[in-house]
N, C-alpha and C positions, 0 to 999 in steps of 0.2 A: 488627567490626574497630575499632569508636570512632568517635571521630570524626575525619572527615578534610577536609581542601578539595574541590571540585567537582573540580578538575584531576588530583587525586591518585587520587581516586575513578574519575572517567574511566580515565585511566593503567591502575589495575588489574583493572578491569572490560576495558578491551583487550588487557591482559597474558593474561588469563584467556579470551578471546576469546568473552566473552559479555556480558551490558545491562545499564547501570544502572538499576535500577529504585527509581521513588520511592513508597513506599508510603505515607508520612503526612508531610502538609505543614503539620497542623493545628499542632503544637508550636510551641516558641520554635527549636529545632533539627529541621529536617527529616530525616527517616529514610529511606534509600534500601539496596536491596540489588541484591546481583550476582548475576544468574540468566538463565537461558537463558527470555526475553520470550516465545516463542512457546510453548513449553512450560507457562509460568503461565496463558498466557493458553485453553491447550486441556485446562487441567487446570481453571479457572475456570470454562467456560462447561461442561465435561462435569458440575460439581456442579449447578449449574444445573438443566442439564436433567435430574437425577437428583430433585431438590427438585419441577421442575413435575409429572414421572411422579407422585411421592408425592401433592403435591395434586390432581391428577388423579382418583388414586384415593381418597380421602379423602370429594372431593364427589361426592356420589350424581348423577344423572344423573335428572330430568322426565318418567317418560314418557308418553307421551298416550294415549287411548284415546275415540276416535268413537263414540257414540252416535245414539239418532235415534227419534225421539217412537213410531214404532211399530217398533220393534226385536224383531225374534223372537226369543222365547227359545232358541231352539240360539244363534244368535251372542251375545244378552247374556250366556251360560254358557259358552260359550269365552272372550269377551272378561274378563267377572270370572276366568275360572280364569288366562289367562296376567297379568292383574293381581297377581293373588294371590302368582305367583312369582316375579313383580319387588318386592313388598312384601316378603315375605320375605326380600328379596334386600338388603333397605333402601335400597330408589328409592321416590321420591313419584310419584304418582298423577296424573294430570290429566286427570279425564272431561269429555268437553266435548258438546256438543248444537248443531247449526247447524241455524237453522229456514229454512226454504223457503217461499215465497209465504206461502199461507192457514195454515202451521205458526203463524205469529206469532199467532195466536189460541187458540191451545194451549201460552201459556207453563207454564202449571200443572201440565201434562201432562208434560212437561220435564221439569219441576223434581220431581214424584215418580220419574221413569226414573232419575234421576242419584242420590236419596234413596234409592231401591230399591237401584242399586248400592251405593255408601255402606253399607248395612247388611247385605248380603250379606259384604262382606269387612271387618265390624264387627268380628271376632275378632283380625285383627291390623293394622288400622289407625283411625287417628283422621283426622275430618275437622277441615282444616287450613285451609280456606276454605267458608264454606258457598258453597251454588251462588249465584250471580250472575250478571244480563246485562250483556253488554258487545256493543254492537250488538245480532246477529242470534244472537249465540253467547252461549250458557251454560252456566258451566263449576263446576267443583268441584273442590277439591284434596286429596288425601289422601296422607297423613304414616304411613311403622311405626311399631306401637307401638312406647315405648321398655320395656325390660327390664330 
């Protein structure tokens, strides 16, 4: 509509029986428009949350998986197998080990359990942290391949 005074603007923004609204104040002349406010403001935050959905799904999601120095092969074989579908799935991996009492003299033994895994599901990922202790726990992180 151009430019106009504050009072004038008001005026037909009441005329029209809805807000003025100021959308940039940065210029030398500030810019406002005539718009039903609550409407802007539910059409604003619904992009919003349209934007977090997208990043949402964008970022892959950690997922963890318990291990344990004497781990029986049926569970280490289920646990690599639902790994494997979450790799594929492109989620990262995070095997971890919590030692117990007299475990802590068996960090070695750990650290080939987690290796072991690691290399099992070497076909479609890469490790992304080697294993490391942190306290009691020791962990490893694995990345899909990329394609």
């Amino acid at each position: 509509m151009g430019v106009k005074k504050l009072n004038d603007a008001l005026t037909l923004a009441n005329y029209a029986g809805l807000d003025l609204v100021l959308m940039s104040d940065s210029g030398t002349i500030p810019v406002a428009k005539i718009m039903d406010y609550n409407k802007y403001r539910y059409e604003k935050q619904k992009k919003m949350k349209e934007q977090q959905k997208k990043q949402r799904e964008s970022n892959k999601e950690i997922k963890e998986y318990r291990l344990s120095v004497d781990i029986d092969i049926g569970d280490f074989n289920t646990r690599k197998k639902n790994a494997y579908d979450y790799l594929i799935k492109g989620h990262k991996i995070k095997a971890t080990i919590r030692f117990k009492g007299r475990q802590m003299a068996y960090t070695d033994q750990g650290r080939e359990v987690l290796l072991k895994f690691a290399n099992e599901l070497s076909e479609v990922a890469d490790i992304e942290e080697k294993p490391s202790m942190n306290g009691r726990v020791m962990s490893l992180l694995l990345a899909p391949k990329k394609k």
